[in-house]
Backbone as ProteinMPNN parsed JSONL, in Angstrom:
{"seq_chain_A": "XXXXXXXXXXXXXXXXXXXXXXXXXXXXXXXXXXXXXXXXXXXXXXXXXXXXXXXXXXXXXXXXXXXXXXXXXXXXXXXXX", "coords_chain_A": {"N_chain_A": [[27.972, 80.093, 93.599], [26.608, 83.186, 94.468], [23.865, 85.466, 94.125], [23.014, 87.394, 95.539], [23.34, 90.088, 97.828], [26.218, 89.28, 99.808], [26.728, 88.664, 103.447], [28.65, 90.479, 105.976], [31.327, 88.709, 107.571], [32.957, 88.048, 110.898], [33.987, 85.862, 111.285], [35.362, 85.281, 109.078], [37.096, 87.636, 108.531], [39.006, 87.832, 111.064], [39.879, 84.992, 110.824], [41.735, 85.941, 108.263], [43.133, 87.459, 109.605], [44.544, 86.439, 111.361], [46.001, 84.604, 109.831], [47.079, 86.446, 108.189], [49.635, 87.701, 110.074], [50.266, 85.224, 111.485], [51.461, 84.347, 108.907], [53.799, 86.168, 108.668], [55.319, 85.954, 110.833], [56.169, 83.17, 110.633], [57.35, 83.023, 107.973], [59.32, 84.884, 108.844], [60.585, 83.361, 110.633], [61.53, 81.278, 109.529], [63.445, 82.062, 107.53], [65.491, 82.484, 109.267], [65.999, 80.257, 110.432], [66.73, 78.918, 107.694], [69.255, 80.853, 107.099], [70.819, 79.747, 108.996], [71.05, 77.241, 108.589], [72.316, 76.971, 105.762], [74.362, 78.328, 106.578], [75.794, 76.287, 108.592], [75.44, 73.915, 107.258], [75.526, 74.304, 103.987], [74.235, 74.16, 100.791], [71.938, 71.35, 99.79], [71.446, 70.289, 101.768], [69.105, 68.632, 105.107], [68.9, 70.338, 106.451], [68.15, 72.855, 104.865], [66.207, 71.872, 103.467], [64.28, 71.857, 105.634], [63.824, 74.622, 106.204], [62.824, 75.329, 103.431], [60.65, 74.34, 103.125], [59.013, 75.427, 105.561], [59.157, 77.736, 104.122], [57.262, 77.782, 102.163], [54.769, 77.421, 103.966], [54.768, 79.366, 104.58], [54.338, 81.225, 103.073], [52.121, 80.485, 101.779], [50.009, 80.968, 103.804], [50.275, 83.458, 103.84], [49.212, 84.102, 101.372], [46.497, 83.113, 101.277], [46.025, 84.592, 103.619], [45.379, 87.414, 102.719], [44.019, 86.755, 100.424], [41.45, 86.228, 102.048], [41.311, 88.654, 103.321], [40.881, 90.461, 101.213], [38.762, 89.653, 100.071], [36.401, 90.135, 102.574], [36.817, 92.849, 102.479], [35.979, 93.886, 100.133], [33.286, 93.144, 100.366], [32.534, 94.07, 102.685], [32.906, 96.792, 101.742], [30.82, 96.501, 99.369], [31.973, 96.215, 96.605], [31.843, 95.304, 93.672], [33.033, 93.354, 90.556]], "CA_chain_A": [[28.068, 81.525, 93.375], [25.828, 84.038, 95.143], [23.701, 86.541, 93.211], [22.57, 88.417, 95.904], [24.688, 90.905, 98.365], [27.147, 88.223, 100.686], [26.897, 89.495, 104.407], [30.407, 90.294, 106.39], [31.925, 88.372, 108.249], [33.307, 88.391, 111.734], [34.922, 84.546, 111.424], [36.175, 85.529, 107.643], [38.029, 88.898, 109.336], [39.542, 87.267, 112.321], [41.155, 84.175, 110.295], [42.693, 86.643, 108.054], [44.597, 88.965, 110.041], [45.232, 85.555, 112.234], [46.882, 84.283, 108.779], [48.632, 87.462, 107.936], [50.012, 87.72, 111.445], [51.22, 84.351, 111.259], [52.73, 84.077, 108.034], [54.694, 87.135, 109.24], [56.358, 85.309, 111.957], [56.808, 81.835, 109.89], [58.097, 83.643, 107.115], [60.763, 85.432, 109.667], [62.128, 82.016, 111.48], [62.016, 80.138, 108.401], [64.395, 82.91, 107.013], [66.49, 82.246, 110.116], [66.275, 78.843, 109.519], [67.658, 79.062, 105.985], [70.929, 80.837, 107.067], [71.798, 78.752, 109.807], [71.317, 76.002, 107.68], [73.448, 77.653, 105.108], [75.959, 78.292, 107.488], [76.275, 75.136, 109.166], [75.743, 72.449, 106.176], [75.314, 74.456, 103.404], [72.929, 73.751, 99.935], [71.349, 70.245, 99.766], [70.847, 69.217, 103.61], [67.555, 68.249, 105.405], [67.588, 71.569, 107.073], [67.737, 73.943, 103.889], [64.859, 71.242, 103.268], [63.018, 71.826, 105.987], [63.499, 75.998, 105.639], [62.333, 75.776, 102.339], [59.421, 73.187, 103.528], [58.489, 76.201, 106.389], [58.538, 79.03, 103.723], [56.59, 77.111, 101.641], [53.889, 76.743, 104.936], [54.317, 81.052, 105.426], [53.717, 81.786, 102.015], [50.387, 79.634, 101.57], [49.128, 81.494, 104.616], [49.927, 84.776, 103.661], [48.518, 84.211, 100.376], [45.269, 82.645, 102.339], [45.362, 86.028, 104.466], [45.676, 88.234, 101.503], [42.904, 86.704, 99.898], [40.551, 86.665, 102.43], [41.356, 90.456, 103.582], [40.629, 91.248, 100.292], [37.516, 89.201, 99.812], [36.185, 90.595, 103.35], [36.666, 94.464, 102.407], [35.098, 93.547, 99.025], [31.615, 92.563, 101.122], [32.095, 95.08, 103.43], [32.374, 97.798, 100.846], [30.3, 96.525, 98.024], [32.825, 96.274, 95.667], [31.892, 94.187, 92.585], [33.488, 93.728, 89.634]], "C_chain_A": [[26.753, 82.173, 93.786], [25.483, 85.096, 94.297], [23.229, 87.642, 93.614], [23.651, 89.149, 97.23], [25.1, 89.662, 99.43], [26.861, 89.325, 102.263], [28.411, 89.632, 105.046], [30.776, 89.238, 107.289], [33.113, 88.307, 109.498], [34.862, 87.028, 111.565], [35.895, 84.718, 110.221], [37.733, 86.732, 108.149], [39.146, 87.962, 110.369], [40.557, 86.439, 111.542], [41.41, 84.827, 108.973], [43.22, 87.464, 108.5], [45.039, 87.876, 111.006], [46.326, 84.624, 111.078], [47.956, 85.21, 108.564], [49.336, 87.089, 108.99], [51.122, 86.219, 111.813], [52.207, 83.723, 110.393], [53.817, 84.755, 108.246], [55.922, 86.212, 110.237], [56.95, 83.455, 111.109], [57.839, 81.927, 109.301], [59.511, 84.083, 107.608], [61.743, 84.189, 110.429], [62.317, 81.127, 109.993], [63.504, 80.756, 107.85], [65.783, 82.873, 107.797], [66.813, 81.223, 110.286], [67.359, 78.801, 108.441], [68.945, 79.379, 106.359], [71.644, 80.602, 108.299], [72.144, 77.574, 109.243], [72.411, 75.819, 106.624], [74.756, 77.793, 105.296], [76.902, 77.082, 108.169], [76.396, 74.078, 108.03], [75.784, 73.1, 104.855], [74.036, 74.048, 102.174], [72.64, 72.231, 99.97], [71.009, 69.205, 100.884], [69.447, 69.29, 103.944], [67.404, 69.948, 106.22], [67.495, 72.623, 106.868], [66.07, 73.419, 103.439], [63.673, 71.618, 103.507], [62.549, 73.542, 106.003], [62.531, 76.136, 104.652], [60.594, 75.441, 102.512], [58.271, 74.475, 104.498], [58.383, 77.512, 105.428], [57.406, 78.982, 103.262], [54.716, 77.889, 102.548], [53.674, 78.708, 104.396], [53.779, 81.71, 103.866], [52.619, 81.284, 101.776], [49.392, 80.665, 102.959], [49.239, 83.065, 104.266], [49.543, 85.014, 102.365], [47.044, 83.843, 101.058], [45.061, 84.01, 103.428], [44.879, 86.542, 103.875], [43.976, 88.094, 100.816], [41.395, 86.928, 100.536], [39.902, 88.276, 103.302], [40.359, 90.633, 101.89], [39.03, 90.832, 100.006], [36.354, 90.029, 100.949], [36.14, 91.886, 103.05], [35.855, 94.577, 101.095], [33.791, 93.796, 99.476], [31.623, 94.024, 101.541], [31.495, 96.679, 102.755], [31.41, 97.52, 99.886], [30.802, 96.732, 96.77], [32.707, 95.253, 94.645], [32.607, 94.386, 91.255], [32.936, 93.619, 88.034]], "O_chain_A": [[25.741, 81.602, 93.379], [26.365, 85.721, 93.709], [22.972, 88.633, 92.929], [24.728, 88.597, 97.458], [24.127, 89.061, 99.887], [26.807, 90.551, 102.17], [29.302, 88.904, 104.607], [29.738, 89.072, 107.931], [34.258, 88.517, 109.099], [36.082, 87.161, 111.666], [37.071, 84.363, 110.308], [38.948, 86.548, 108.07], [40.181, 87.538, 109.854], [41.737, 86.776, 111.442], [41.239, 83.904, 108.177], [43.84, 88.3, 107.842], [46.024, 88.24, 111.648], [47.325, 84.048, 111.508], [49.174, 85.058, 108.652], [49.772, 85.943, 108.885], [52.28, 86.187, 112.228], [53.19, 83.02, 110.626], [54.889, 84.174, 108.082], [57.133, 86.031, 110.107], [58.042, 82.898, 111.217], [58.925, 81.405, 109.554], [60.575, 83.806, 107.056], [62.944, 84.088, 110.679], [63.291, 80.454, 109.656], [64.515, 80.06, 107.763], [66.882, 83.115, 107.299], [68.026, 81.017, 110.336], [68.581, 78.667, 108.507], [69.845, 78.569, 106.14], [72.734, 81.069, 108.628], [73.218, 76.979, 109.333], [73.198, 74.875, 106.547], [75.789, 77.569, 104.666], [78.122, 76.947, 108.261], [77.435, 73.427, 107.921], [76.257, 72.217, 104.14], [72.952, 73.655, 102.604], [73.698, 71.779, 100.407], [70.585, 68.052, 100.962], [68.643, 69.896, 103.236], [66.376, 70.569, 106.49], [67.093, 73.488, 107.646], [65.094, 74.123, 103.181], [62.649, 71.775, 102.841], [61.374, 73.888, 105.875], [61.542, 76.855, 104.794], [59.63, 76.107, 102.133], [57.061, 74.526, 104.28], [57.605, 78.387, 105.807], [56.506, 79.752, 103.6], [53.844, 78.555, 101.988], [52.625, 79.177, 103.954], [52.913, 82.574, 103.731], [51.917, 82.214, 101.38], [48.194, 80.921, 102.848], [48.273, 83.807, 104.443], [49.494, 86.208, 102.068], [46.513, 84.909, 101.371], [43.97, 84.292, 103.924], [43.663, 86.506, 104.062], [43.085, 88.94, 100.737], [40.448, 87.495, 99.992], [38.818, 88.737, 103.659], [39.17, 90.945, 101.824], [38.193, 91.697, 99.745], [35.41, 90.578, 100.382], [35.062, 92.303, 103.472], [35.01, 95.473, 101.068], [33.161, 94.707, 98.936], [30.996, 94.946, 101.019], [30.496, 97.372, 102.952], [31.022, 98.583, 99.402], [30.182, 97.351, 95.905], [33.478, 94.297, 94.722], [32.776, 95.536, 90.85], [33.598, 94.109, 87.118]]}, "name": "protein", "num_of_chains": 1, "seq": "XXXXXXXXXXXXXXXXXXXXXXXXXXXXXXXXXXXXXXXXXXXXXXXXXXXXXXXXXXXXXXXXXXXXXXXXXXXXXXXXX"}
């Protein structure tokens, strides 16, 4: 833990809006995933599995965007709590 001001970051910025950006699109085929899977085998096959396995992936990154957007505008502004 850091007690004095954090500087910004260029590499922090970048791989979050390269996280958002991609959970976005994960999030959207996984979803297309899911109801083909749905459609074709229905609940308990390997490839509601692997849907669930790929939302899984889009939600960890857009929580991992999320956080570091927020951490990043934090710095930038001087926002402590």
């Amino acid at each position: 833990m850091t007690n004095g001001p954090q500087k910004q970051s260029t590499l922090r910025w970048l791989t979050g809006i390269v996280s958002l950006v991609t959970a976005l699109v994960v999030l959207a085929g996984s979803f297309v995933q899911m109801v083909r899977a749905l459609e074709d085998t229905g609940y308990g096959s390997s490839g509601v599995t692997a849907a669930l396995i790929w939302m899984s992936v889009g939600g960890g990154l857009l929580g991992l965007g999320m956080a570091l957007m927020i951490w990043e505008l934090s710095v930038r502004y001087n926002i402590r709590h």
